[in-house]
CHARMM-style PDB file with segment names, atoms N, HN, CA, C and O in Angstrom:
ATOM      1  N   UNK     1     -19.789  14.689   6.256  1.00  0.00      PROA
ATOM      2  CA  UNK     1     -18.675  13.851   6.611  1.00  0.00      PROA
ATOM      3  C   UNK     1     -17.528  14.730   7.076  1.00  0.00      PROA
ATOM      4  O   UNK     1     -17.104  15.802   6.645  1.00  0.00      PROA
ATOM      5  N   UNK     2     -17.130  13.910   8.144  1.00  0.00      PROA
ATOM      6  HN  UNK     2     -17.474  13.038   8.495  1.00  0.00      PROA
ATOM      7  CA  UNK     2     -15.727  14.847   8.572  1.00  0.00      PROA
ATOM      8  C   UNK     2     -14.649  14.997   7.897  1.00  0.00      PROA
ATOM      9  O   UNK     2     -14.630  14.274   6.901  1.00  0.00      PROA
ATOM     10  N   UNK     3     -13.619  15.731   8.052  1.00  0.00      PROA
ATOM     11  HN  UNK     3     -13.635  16.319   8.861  1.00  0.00      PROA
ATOM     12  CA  UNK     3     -12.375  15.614   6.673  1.00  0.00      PROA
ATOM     13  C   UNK     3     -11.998  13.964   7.448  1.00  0.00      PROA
ATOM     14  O   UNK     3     -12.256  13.498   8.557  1.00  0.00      PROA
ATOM     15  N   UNK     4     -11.121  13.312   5.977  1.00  0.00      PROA
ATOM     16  HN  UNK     4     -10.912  13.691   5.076  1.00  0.00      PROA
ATOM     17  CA  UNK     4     -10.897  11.957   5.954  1.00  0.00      PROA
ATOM     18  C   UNK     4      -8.999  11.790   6.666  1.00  0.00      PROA
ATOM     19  O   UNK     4      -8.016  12.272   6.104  1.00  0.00      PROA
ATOM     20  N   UNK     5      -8.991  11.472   7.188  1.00  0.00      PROA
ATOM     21  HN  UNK     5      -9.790  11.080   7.645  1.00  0.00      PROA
ATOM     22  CA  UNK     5      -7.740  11.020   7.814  1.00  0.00      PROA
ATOM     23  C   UNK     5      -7.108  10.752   6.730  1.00  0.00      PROA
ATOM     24  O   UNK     5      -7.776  10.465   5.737  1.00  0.00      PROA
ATOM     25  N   UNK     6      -5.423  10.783   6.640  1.00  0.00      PROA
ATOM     26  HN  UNK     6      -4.880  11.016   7.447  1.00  0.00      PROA
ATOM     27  CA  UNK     6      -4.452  10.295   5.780  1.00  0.00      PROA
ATOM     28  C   UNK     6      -4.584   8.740   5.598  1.00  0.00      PROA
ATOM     29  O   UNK     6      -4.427   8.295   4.461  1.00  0.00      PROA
ATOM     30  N   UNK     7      -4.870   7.855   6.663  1.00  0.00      PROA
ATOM     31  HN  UNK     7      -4.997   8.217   7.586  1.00  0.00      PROA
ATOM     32  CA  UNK     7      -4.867   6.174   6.939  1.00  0.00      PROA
ATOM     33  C   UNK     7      -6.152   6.096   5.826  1.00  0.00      PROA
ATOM     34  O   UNK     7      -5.931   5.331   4.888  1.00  0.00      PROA
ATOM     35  N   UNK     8      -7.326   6.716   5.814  1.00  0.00      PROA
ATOM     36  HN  UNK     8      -7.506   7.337   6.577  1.00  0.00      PROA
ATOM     37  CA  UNK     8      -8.143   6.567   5.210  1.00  0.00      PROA
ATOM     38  C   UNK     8      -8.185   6.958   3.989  1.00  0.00      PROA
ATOM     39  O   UNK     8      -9.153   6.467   3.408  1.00  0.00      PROA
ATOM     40  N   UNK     9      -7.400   7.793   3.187  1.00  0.00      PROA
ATOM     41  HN  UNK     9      -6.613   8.192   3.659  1.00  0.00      PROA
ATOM     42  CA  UNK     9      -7.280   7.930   2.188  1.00  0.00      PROA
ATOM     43  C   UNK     9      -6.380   7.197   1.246  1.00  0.00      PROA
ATOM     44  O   UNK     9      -6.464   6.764   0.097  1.00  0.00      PROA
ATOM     45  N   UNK    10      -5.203   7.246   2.496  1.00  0.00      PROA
ATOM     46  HN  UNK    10      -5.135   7.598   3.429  1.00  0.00      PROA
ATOM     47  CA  UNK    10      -4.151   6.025   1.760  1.00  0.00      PROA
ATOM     48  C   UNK    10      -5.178   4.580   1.645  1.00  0.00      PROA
ATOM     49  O   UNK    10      -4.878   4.219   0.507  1.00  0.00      PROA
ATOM     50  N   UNK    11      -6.020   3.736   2.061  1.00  0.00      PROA
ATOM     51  HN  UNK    11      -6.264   4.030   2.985  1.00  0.00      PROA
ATOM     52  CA  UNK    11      -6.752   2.949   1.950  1.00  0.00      PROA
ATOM     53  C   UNK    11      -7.632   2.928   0.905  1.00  0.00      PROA
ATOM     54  O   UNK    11      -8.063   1.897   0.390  1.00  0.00      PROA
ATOM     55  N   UNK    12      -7.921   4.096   0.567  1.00  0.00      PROA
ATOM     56  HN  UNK    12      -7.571   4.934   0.985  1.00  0.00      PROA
ATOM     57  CA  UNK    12      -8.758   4.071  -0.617  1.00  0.00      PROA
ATOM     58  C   UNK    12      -8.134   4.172  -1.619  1.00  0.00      PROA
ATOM     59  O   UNK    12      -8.803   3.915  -2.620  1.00  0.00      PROA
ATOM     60  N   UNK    13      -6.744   4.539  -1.861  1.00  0.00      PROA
ATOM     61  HN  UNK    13      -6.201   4.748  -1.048  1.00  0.00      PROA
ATOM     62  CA  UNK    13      -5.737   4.528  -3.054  1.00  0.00      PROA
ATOM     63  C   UNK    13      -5.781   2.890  -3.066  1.00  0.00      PROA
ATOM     64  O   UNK    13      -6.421   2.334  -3.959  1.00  0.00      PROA
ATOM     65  N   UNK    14      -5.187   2.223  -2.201  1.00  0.00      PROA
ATOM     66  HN  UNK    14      -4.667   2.675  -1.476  1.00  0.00      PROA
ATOM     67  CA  UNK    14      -5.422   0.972  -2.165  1.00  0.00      PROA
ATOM     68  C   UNK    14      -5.941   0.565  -2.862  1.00  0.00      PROA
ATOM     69  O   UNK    14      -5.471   0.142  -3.918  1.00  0.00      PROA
ATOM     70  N   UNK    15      -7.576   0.531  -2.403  1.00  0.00      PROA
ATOM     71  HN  UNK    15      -7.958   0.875  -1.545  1.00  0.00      PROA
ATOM     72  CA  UNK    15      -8.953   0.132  -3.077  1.00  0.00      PROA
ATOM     73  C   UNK    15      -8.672   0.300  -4.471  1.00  0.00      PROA
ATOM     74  O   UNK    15      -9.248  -0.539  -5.162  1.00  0.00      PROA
ATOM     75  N   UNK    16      -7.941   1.151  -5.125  1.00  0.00      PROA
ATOM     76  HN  UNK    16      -7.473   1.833  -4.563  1.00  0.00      PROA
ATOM     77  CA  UNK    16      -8.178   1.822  -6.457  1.00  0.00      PROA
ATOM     78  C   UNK    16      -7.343   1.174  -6.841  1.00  0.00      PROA
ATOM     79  O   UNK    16      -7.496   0.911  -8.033  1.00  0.00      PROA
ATOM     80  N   UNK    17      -6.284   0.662  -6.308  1.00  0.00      PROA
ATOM     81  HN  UNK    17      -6.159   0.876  -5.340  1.00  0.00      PROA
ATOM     82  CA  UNK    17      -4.953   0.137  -7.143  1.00  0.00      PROA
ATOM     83  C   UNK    17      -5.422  -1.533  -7.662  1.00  0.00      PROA
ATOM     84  O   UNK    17      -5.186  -2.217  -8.658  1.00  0.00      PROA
ATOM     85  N   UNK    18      -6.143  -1.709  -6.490  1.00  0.00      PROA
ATOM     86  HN  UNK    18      -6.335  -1.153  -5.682  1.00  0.00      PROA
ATOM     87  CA  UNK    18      -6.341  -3.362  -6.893  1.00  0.00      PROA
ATOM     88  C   UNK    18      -6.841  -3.921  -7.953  1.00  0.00      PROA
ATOM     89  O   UNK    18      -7.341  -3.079  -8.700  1.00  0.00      PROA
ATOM     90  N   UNK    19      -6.924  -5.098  -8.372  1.00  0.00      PROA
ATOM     91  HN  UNK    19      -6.518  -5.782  -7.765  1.00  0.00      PROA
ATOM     92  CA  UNK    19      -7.626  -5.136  -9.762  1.00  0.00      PROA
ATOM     93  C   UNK    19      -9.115  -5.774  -9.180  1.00  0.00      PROA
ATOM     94  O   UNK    19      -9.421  -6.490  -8.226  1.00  0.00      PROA
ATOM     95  N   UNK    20      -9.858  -5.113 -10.289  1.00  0.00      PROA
ATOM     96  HN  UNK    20      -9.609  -4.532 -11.064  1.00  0.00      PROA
ATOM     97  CA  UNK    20     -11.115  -5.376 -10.436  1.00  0.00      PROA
ATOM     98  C   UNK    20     -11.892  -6.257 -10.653  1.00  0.00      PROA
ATOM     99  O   UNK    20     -11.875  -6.543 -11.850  1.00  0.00      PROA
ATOM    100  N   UNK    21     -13.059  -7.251  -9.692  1.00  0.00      PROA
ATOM    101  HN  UNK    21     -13.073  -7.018  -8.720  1.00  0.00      PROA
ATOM    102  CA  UNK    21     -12.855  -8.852  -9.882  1.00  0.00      PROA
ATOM    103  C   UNK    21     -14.644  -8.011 -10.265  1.00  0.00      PROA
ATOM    104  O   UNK    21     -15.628  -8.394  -9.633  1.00  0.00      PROA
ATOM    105  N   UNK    22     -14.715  -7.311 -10.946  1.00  0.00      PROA
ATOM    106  HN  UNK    22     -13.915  -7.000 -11.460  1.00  0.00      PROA
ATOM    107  CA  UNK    22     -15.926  -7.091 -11.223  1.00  0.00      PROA
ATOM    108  C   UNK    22     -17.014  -6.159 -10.608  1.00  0.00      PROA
ATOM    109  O   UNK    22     -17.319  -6.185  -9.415  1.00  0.00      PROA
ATOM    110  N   UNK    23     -17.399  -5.584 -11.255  1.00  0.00      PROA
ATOM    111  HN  UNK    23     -17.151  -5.563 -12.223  1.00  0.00      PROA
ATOM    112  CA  UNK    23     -18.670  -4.659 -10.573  1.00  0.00      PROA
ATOM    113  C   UNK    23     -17.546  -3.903  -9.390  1.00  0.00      PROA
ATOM    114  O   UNK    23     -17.496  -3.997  -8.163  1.00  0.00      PROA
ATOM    115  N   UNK    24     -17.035  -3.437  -9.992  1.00  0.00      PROA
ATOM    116  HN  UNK    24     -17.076  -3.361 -10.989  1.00  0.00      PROA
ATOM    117  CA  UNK    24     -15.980  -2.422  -8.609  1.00  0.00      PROA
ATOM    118  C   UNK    24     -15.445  -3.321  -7.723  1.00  0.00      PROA
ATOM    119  O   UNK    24     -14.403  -2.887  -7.232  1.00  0.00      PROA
ATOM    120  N   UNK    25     -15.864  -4.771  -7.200  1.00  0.00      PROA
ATOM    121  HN  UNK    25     -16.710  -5.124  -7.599  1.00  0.00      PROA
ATOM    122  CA  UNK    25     -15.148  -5.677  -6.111  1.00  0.00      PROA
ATOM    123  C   UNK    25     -13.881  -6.024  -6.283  1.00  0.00      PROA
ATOM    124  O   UNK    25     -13.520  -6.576  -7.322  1.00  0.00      PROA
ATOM    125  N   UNK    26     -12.965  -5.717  -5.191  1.00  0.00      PROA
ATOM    126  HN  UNK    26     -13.258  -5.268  -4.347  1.00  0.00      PROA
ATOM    127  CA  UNK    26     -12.221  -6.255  -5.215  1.00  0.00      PROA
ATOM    128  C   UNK    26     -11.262  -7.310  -4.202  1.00  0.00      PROA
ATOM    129  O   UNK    26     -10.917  -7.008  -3.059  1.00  0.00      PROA
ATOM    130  N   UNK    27     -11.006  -8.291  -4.725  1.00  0.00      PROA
ATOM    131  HN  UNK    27     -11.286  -8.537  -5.653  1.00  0.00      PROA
ATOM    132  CA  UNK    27     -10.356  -9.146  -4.049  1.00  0.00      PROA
ATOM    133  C   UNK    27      -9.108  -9.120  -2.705  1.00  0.00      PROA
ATOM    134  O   UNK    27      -7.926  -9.106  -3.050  1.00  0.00      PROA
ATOM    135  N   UNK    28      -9.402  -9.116  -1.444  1.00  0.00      PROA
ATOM    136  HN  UNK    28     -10.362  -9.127  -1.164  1.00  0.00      PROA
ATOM    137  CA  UNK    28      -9.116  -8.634  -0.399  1.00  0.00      PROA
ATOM    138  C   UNK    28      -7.972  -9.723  -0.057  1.00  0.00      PROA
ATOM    139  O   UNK    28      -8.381 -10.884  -0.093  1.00  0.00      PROA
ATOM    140  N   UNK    29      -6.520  -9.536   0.289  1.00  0.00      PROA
ATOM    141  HN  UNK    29      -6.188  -8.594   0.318  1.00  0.00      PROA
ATOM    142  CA  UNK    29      -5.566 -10.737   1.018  1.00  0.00      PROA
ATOM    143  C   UNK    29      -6.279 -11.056   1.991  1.00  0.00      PROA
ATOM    144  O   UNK    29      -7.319 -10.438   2.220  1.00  0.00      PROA
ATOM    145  N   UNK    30      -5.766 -12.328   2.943  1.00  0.00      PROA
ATOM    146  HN  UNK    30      -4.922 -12.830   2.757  1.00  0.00      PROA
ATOM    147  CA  UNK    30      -5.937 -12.412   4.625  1.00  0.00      PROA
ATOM    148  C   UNK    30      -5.839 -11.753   5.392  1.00  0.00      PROA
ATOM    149  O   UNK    30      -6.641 -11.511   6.294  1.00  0.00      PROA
ATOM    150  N   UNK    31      -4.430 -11.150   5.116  1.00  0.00      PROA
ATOM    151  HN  UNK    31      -3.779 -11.347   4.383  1.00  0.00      PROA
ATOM    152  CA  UNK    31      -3.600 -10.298   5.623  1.00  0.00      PROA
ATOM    153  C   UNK    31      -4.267  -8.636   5.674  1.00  0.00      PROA
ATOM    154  O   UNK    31      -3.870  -7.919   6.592  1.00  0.00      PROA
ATOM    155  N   UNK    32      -5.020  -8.212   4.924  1.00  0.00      PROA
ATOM    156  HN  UNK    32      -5.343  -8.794   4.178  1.00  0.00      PROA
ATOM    157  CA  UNK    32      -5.490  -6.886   5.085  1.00  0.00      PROA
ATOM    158  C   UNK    32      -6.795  -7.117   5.346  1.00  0.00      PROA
ATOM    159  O   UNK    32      -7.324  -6.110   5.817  1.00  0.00      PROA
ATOM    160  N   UNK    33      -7.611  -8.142   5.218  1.00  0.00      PROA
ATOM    161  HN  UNK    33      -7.181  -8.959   4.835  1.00  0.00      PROA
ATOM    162  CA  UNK    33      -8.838  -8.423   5.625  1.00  0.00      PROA
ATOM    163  C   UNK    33      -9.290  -7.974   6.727  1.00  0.00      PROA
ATOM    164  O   UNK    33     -10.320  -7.308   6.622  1.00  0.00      PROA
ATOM    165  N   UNK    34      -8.950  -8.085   7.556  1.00  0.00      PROA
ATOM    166  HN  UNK    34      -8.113  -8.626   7.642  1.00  0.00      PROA
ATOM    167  CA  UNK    34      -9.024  -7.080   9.465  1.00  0.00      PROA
ATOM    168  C   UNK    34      -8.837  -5.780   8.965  1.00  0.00      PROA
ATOM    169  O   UNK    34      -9.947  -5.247   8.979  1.00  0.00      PROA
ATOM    170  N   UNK    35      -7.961  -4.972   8.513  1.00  0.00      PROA
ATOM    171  HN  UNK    35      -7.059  -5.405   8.501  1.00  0.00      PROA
ATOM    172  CA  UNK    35      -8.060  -3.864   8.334  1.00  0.00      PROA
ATOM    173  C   UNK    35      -9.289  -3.215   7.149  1.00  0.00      PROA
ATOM    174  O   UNK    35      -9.746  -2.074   7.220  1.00  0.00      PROA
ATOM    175  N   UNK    36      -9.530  -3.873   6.470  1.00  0.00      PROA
ATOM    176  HN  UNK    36      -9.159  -4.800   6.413  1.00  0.00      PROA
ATOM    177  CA  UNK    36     -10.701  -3.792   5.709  1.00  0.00      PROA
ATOM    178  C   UNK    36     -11.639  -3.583   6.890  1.00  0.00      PROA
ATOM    179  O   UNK    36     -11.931  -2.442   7.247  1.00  0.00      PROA
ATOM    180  N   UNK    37     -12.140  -4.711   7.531  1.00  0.00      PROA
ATOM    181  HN  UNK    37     -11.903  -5.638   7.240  1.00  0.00      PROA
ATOM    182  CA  UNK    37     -13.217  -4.247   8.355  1.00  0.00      PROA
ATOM    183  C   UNK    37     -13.317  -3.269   8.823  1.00  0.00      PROA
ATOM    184  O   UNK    37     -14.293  -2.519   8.845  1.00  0.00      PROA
ATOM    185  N   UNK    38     -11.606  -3.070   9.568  1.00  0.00      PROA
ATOM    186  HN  UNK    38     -10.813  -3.680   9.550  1.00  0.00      PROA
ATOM    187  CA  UNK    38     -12.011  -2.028  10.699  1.00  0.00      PROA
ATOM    188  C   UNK    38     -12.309  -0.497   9.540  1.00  0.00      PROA
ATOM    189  O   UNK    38     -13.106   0.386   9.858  1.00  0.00      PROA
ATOM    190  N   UNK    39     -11.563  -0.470   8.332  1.00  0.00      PROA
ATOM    191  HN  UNK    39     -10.916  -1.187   8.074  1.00  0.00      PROA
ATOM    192  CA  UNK    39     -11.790   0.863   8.321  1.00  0.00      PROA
ATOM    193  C   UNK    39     -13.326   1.194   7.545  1.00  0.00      PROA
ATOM    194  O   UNK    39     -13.784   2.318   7.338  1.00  0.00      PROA
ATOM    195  N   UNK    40     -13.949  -0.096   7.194  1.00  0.00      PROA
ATOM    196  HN  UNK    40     -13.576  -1.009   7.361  1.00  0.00      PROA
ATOM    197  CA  UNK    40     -15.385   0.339   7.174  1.00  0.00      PROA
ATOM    198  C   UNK    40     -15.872   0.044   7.993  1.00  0.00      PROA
ATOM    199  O   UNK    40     -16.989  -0.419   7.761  1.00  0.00      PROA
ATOM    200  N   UNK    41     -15.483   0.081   9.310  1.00  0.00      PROA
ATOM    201  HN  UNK    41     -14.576   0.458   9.498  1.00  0.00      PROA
ATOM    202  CA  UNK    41     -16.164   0.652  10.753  1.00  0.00      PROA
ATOM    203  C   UNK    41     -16.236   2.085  10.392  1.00  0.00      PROA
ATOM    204  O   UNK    41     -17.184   2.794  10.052  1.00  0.00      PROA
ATOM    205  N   UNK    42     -14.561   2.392  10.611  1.00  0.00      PROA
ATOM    206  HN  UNK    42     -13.792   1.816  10.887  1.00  0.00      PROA
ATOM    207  CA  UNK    42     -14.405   3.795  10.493  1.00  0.00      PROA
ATOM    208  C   UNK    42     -15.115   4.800   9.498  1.00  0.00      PROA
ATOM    209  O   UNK    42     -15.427   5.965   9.747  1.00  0.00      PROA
ATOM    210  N   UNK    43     -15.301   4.109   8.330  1.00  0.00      PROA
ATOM    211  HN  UNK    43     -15.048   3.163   8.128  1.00  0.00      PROA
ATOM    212  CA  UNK    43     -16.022   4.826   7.634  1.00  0.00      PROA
ATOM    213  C   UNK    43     -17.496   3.834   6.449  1.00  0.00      PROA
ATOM    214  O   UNK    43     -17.564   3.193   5.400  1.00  0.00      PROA
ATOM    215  N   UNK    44     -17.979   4.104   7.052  1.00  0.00      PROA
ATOM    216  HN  UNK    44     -17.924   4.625   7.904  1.00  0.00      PROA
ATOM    217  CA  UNK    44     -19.135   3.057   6.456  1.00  0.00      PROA
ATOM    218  C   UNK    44     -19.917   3.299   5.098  1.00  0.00      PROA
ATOM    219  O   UNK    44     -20.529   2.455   4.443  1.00  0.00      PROA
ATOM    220  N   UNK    45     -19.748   4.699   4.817  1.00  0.00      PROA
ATOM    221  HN  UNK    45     -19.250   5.385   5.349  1.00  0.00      PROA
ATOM    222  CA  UNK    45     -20.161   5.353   4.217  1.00  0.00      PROA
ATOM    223  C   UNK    45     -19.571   5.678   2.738  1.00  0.00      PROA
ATOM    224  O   UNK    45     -20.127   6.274   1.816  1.00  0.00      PROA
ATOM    225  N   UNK    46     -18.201   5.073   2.799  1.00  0.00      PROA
ATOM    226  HN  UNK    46     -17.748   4.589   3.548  1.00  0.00      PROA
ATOM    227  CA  UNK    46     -17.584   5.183   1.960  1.00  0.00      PROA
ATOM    228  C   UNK    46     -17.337   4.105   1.302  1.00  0.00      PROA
ATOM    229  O   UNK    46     -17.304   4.234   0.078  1.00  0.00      PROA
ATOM    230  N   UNK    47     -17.000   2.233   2.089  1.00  0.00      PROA
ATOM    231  HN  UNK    47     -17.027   2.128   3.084  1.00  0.00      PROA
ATOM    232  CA  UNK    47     -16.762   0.921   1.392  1.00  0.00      PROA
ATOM    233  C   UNK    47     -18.231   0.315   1.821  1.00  0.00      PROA
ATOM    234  O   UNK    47     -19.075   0.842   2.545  1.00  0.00      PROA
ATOM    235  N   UNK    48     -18.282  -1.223   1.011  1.00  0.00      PROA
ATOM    236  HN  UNK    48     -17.596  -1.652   0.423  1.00  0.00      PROA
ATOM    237  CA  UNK    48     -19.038  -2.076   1.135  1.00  0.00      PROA
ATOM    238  C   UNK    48     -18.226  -2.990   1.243  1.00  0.00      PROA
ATOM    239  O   UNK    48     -17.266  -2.850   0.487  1.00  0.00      PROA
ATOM    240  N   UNK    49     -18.190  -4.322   2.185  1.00  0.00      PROA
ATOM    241  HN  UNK    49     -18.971  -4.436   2.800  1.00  0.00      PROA
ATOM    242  CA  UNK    49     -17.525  -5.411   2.095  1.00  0.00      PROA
ATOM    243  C   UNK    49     -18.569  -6.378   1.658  1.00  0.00      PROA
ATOM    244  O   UNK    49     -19.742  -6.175   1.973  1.00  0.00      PROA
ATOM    245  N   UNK    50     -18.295  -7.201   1.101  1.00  0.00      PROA
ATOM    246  HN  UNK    50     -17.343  -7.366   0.845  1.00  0.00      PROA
ATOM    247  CA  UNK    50     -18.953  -8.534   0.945  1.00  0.00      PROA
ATOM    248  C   UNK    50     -18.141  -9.968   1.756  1.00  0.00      PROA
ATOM    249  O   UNK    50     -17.406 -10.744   1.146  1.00  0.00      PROA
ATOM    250  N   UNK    51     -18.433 -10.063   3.040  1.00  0.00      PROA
ATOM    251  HN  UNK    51     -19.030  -9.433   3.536  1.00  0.00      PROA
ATOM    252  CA  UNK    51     -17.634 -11.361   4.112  1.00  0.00      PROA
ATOM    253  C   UNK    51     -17.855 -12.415   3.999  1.00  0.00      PROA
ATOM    254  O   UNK    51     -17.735 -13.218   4.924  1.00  0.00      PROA
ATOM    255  N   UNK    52     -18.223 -12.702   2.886  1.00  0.00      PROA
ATOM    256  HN  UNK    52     -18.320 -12.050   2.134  1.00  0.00      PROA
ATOM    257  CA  UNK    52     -18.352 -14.622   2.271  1.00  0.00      PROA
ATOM    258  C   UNK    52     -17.091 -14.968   1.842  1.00  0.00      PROA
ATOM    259  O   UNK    52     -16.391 -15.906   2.221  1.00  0.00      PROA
ATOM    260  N   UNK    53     -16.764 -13.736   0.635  1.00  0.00      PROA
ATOM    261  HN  UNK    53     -17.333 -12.974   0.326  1.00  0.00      PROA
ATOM    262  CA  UNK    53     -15.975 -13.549  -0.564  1.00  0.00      PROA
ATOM    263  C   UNK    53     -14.548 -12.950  -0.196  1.00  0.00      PROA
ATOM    264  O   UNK    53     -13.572 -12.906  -0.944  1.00  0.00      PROA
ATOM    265  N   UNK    54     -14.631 -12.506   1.093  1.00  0.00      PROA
ATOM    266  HN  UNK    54     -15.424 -12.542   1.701  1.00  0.00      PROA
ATOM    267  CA  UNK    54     -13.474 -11.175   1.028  1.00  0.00      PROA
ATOM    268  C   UNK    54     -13.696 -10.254   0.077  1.00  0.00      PROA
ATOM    269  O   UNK    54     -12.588  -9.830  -0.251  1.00  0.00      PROA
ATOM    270  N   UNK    55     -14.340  -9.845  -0.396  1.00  0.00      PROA
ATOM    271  HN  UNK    55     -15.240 -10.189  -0.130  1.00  0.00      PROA
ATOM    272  CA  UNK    55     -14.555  -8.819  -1.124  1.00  0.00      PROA
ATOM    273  C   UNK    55     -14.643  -7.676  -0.891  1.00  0.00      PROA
ATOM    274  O   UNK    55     -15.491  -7.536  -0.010  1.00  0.00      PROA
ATOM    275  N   UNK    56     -14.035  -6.303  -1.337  1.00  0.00      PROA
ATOM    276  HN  UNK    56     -13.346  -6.417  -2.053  1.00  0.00      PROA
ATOM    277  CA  UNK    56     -14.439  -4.713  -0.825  1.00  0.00      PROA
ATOM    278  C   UNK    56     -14.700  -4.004  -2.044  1.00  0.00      PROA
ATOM    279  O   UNK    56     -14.029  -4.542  -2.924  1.00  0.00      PROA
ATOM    280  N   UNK    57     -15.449  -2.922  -2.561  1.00  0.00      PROA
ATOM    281  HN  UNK    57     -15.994  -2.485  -1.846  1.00  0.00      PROA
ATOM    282  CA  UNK    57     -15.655  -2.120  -3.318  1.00  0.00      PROA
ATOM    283  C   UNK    57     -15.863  -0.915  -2.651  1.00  0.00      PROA
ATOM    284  O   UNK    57     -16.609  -1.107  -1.691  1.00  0.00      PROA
ATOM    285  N   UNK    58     -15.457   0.442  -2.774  1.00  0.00      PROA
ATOM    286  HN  UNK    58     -14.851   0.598  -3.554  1.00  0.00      PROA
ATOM    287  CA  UNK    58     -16.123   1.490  -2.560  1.00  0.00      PROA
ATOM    288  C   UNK    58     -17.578   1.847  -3.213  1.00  0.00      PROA
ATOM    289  O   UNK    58     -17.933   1.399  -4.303  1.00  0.00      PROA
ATOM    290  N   UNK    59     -18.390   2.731  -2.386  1.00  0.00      PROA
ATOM    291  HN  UNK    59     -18.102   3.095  -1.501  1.00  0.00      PROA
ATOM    292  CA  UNK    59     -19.827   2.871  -2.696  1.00  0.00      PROA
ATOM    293  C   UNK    59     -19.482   4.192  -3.274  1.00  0.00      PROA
ATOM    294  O   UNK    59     -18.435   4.840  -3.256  1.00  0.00      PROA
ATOM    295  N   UNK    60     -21.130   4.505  -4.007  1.00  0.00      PROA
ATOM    296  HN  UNK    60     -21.981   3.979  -4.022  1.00  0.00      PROA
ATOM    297  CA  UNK    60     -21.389   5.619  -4.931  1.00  0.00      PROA
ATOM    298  C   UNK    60     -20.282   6.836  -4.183  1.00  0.00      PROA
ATOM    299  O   UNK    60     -19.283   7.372  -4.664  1.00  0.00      PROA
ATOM    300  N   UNK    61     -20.853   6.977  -2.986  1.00  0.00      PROA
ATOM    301  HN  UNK    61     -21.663   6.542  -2.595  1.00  0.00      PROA
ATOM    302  CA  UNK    61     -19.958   8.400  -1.940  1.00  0.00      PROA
ATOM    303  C   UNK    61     -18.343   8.073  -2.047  1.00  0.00      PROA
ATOM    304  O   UNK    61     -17.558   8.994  -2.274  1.00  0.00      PROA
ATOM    305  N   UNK    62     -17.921   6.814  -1.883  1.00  0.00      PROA
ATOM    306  HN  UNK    62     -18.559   6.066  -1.699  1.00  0.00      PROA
ATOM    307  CA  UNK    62     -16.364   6.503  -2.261  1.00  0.00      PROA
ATOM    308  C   UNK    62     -15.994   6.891  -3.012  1.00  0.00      PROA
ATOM    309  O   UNK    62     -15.027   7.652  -3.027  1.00  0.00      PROA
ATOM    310  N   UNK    63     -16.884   6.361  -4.301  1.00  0.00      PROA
ATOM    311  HN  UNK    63     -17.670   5.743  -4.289  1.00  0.00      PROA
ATOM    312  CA  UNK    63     -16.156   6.638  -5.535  1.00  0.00      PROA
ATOM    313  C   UNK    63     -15.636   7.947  -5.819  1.00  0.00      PROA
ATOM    314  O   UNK    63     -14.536   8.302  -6.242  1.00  0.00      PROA
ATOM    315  N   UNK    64     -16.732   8.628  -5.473  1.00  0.00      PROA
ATOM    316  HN  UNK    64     -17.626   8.339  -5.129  1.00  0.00      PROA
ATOM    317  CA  UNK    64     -16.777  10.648  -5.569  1.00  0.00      PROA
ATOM    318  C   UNK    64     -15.387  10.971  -4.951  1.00  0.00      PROA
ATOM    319  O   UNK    64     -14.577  11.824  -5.313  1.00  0.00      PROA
ATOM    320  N   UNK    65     -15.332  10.341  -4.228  1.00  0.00      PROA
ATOM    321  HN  UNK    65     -15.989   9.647  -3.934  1.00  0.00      PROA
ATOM    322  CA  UNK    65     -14.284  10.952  -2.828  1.00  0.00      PROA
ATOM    323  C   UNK    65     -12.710  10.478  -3.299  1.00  0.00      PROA
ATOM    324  O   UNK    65     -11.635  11.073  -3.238  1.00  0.00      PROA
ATOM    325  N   UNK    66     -13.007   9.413  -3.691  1.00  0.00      PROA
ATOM    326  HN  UNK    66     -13.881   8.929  -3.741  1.00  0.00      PROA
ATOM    327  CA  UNK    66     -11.457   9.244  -4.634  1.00  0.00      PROA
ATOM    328  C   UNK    66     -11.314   9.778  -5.680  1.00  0.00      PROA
ATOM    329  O   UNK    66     -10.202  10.208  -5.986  1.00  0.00      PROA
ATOM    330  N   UNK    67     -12.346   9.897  -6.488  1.00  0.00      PROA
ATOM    331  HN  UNK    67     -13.249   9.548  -6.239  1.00  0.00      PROA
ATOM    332  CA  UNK    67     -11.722  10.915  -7.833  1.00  0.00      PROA
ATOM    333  C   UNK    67     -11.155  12.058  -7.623  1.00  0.00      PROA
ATOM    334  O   UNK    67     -10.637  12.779  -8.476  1.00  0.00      PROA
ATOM    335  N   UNK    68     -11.280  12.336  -5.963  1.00  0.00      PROA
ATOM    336  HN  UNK    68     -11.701  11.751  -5.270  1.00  0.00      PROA
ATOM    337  CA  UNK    68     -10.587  13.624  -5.358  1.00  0.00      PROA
ATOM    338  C   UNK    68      -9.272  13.648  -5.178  1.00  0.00      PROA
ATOM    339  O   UNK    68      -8.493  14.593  -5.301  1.00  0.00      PROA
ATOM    340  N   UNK    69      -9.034  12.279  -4.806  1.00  0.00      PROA
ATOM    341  HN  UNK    69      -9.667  11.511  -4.706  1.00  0.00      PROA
ATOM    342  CA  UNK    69      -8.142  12.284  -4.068  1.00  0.00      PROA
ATOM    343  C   UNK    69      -6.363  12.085  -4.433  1.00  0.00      PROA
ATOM    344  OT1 UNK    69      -5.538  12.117  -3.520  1.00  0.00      PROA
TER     345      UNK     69
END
């Protein structure tokens, strides 16, 4: 993986701040929902969305990568 952009890291603080609707998911506004997608365009490797629910969790590789961060 390439080094992670600042946008992308600040996003995953995000991820971390939110509260936990279970099993790591967490509950996504309207309002950041588009940016959710796009940045697991950007990085796929790092979130999972669930698009029924709005839902995002970081994956196993996320998780690693924020305890870094």
């Amino acid at each position: 993986m390439d080094k992670l952009s600042n946008e992308t890291k600040n996003f995953i603080r995000l991820i971390q701040r939110s509260a936990n609707s279970g099993d790591g998911w967490r509950q996504v506004s309207s309002i950041v929902w588009p940016y959710a997608i796009k940045m697991s365009k950007i990085t796929p490797e790092l979130l999972e969305l669930n698009e029924v629910e709005r839902l995002i969790r970081l994956s196993p590789e996320g998780e690693t990568v924020a305890r870094y961060l």
